[in-house]
C-alpha positions in Angstrom: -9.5 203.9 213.9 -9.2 201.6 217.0 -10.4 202.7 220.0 -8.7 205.4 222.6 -6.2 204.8 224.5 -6.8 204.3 228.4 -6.9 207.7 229.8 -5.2 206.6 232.9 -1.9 205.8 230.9 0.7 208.4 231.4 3.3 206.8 229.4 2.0 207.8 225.8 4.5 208.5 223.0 4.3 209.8 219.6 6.3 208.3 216.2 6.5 209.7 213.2 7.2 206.9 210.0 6.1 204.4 212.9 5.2 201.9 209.8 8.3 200.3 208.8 12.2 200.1 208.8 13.9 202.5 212.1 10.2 203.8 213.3 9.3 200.3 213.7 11.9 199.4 215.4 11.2 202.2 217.9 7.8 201.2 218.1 8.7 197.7 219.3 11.2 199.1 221.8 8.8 201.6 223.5 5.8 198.9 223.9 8.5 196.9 225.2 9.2 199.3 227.9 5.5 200.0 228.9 4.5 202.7 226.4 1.2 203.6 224.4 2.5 204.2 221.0 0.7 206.6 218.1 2.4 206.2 215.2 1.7 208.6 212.4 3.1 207.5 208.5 1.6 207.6 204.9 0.6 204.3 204.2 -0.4 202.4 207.4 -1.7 199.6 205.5 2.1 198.3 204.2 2.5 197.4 208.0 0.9 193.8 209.3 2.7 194.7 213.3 -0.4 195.2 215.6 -0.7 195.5 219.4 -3.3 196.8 221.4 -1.0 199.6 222.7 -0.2 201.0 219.3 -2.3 202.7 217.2 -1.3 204.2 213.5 -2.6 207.3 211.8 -2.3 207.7 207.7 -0.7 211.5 207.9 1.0 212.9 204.7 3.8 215.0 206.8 4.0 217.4 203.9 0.9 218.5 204.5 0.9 221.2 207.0 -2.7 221.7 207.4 -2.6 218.6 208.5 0.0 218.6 210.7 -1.7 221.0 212.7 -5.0 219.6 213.1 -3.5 216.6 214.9 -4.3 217.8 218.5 -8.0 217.9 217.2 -7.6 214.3 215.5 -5.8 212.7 218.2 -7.9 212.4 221.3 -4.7 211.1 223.7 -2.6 214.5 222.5 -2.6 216.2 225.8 -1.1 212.9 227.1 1.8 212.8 225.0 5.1 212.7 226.8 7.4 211.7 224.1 8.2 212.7 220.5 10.1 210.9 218.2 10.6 212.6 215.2 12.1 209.5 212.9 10.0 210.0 209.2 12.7 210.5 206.4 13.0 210.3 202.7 15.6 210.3 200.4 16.3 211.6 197.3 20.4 211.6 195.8 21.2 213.6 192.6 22.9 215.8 191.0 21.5 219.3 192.1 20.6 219.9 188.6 18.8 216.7 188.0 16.8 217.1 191.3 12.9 217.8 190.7 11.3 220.6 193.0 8.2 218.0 194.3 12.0 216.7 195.5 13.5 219.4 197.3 10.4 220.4 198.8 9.2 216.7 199.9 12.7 216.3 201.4 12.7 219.8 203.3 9.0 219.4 204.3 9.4 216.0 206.2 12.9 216.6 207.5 12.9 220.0 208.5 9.3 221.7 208.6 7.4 218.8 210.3 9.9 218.2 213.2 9.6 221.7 214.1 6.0 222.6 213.3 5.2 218.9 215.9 7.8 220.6 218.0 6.0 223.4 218.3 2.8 221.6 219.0 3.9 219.7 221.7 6.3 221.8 223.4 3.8 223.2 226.5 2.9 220.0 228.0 6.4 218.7 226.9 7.4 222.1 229.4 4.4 221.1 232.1 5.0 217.0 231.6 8.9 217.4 231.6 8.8 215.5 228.8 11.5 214.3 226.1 11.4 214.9 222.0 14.0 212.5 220.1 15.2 213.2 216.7 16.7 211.1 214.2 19.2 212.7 212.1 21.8 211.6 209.8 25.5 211.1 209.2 25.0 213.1 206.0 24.3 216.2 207.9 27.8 215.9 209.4 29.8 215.1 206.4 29.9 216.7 203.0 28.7 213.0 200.6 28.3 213.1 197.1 25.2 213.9 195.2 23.8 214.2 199.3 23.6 218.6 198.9 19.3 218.8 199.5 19.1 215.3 202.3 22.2 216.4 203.8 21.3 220.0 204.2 18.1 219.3 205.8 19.4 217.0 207.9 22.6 219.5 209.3 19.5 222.1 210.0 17.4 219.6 211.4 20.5 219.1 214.0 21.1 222.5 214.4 17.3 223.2 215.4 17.7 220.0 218.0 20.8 222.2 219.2 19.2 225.2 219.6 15.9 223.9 221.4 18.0 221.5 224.0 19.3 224.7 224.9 16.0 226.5 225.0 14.1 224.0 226.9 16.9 222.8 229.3 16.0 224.3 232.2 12.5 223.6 231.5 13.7 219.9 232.5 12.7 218.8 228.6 14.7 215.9 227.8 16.3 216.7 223.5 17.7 214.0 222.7 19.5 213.5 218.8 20.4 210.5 216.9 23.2 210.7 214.8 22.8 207.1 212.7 25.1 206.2 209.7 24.0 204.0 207.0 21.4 201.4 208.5 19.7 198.2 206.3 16.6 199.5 205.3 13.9 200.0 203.0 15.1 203.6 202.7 17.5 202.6 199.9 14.5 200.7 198.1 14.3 203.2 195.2 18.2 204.7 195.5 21.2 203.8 192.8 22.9 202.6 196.1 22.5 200.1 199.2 24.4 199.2 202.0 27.1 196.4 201.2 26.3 192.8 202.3 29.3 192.4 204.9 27.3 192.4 208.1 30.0 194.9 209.4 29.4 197.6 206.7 25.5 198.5 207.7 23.5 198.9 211.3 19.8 196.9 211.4 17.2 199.3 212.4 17.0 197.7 216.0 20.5 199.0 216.5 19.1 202.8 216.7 15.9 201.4 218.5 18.4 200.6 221.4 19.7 203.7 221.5 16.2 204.6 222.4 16.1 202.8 225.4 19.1 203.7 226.6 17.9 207.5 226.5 15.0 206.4 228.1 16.4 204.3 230.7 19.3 206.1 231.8 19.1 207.3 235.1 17.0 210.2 236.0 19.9 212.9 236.3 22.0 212.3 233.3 20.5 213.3 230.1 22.3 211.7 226.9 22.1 214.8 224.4 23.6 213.7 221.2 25.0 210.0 220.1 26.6 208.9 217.0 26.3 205.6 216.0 28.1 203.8 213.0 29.2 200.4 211.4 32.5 199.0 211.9 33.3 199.7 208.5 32.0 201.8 205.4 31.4 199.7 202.0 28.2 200.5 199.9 27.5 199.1 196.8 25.5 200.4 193.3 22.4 198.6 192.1 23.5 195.8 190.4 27.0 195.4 191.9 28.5 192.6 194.1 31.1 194.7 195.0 31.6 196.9 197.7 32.5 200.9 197.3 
């Protein structure tokens, strides 16, 4: 691990999946605005972006022992002022057909580690008046085929963002939630499906990034609670086809 991060910094955010595809993206954007960046993900070594103001962590978010021995691992913790909660995975079946590692790899990143780092942080998020983002999905607004254990996570996963803007509101905590729809990725590397090739039928990872700093940016007394952002037009495309669904 690199050294710690200048105690004098106040501006020190936390990333989960900060290694590659939308995480990256927010990475990039927070530096870019003056922030300290921690990035937690599985396999920091598939990432060649460095910068002395960002420092990655190999975390298995499944592991919940782990989880919460971050304050102890992370010697800039009580500094955090800003959670983005981005880390996804994605697994499309038939219910039937889906293996329990699965379910329970897709329920432990996009459900229980958001709210156990919730937890964590929420204190000196209270004391710091400090903001959490999450990154949800379109597919846990709309019913998708073969989407029933990822969509389902990600509907509670907005309903928990819900709930705690309305908990921690009047603590001045700033809840922000990302509603993205299908963005070019590596997410669809091991997936029967991919966005189409028309540049209007899939958002680049950058796109979401800039929602970031507009949350962050936007003036003091307006808090942007919940955005949507989508393609101009919907067209996917199997493995192996040219053509667009």
């Amino acid at each position: 691990m690199s050294e710690s991060l200048d105690s004098n910094i106040q501006k020190i955010a936390l990333v989960t999946g900060a290694s590659r595809g939308i995480g990256l993206a927010i990475v990039k954007e927070l530096i870019s605005l003056g922030y300290h960046v921690i990035g937690l993900c599985r396999h920091p070594e598939k990432t060649s972006f460095q910068h002395d103001r960002f420092k990655l962590y190999a975390i298995d978010l499944t592991n919940e022992k782990s989880l919460l021995k971050l304050p102890d691992l992370i010697s800039e913790w009580d500094k955090i002022s800003l959670l983005v909660s981005n880390a996804g995975v994605g697994y499309f079946a038939p219910i039937e057909e889906m293996k329990i590692e699965q379910i329970v790899e897709l329920t432990k990143i996009q459900m229980l580690a958001p709210i156990l780092l919730t937890k964590l942080l929420t204190r000196q998020m209270k004391e710091k008046k400090g903001r959490m983002i999450f990154i949800g999905s379109v597919s846990g607004e709309n019913i998708s085929p073969w989407g029933n254990v990822y969509g389902a996570n990600k509907a509670g996963l907005h309903h928990f963002v819900r709930e705690i803007y309305s908990e921690l509101r009047k603590y001045e905590v700033g809840i922000h939630l990302l509603i993205p729809d299908i963005v070019k990725s590596d997410f669809y590397e091991s997936l029967s499906f991919s966005p189409d090739d028309d540049l209007r039928a899939f958002l680049e990872p950058e796109d979401v990034a800039k929602l970031v700093n507009l949350i962050l940016t936007t003036k003091e007394n307006v808090q942007i609670m919940e955005v949507k952002i989508a393609p101009k037009l919907f067209k996917i495309k199997r493995r192996g086809s040219k053509a667009g669904l």
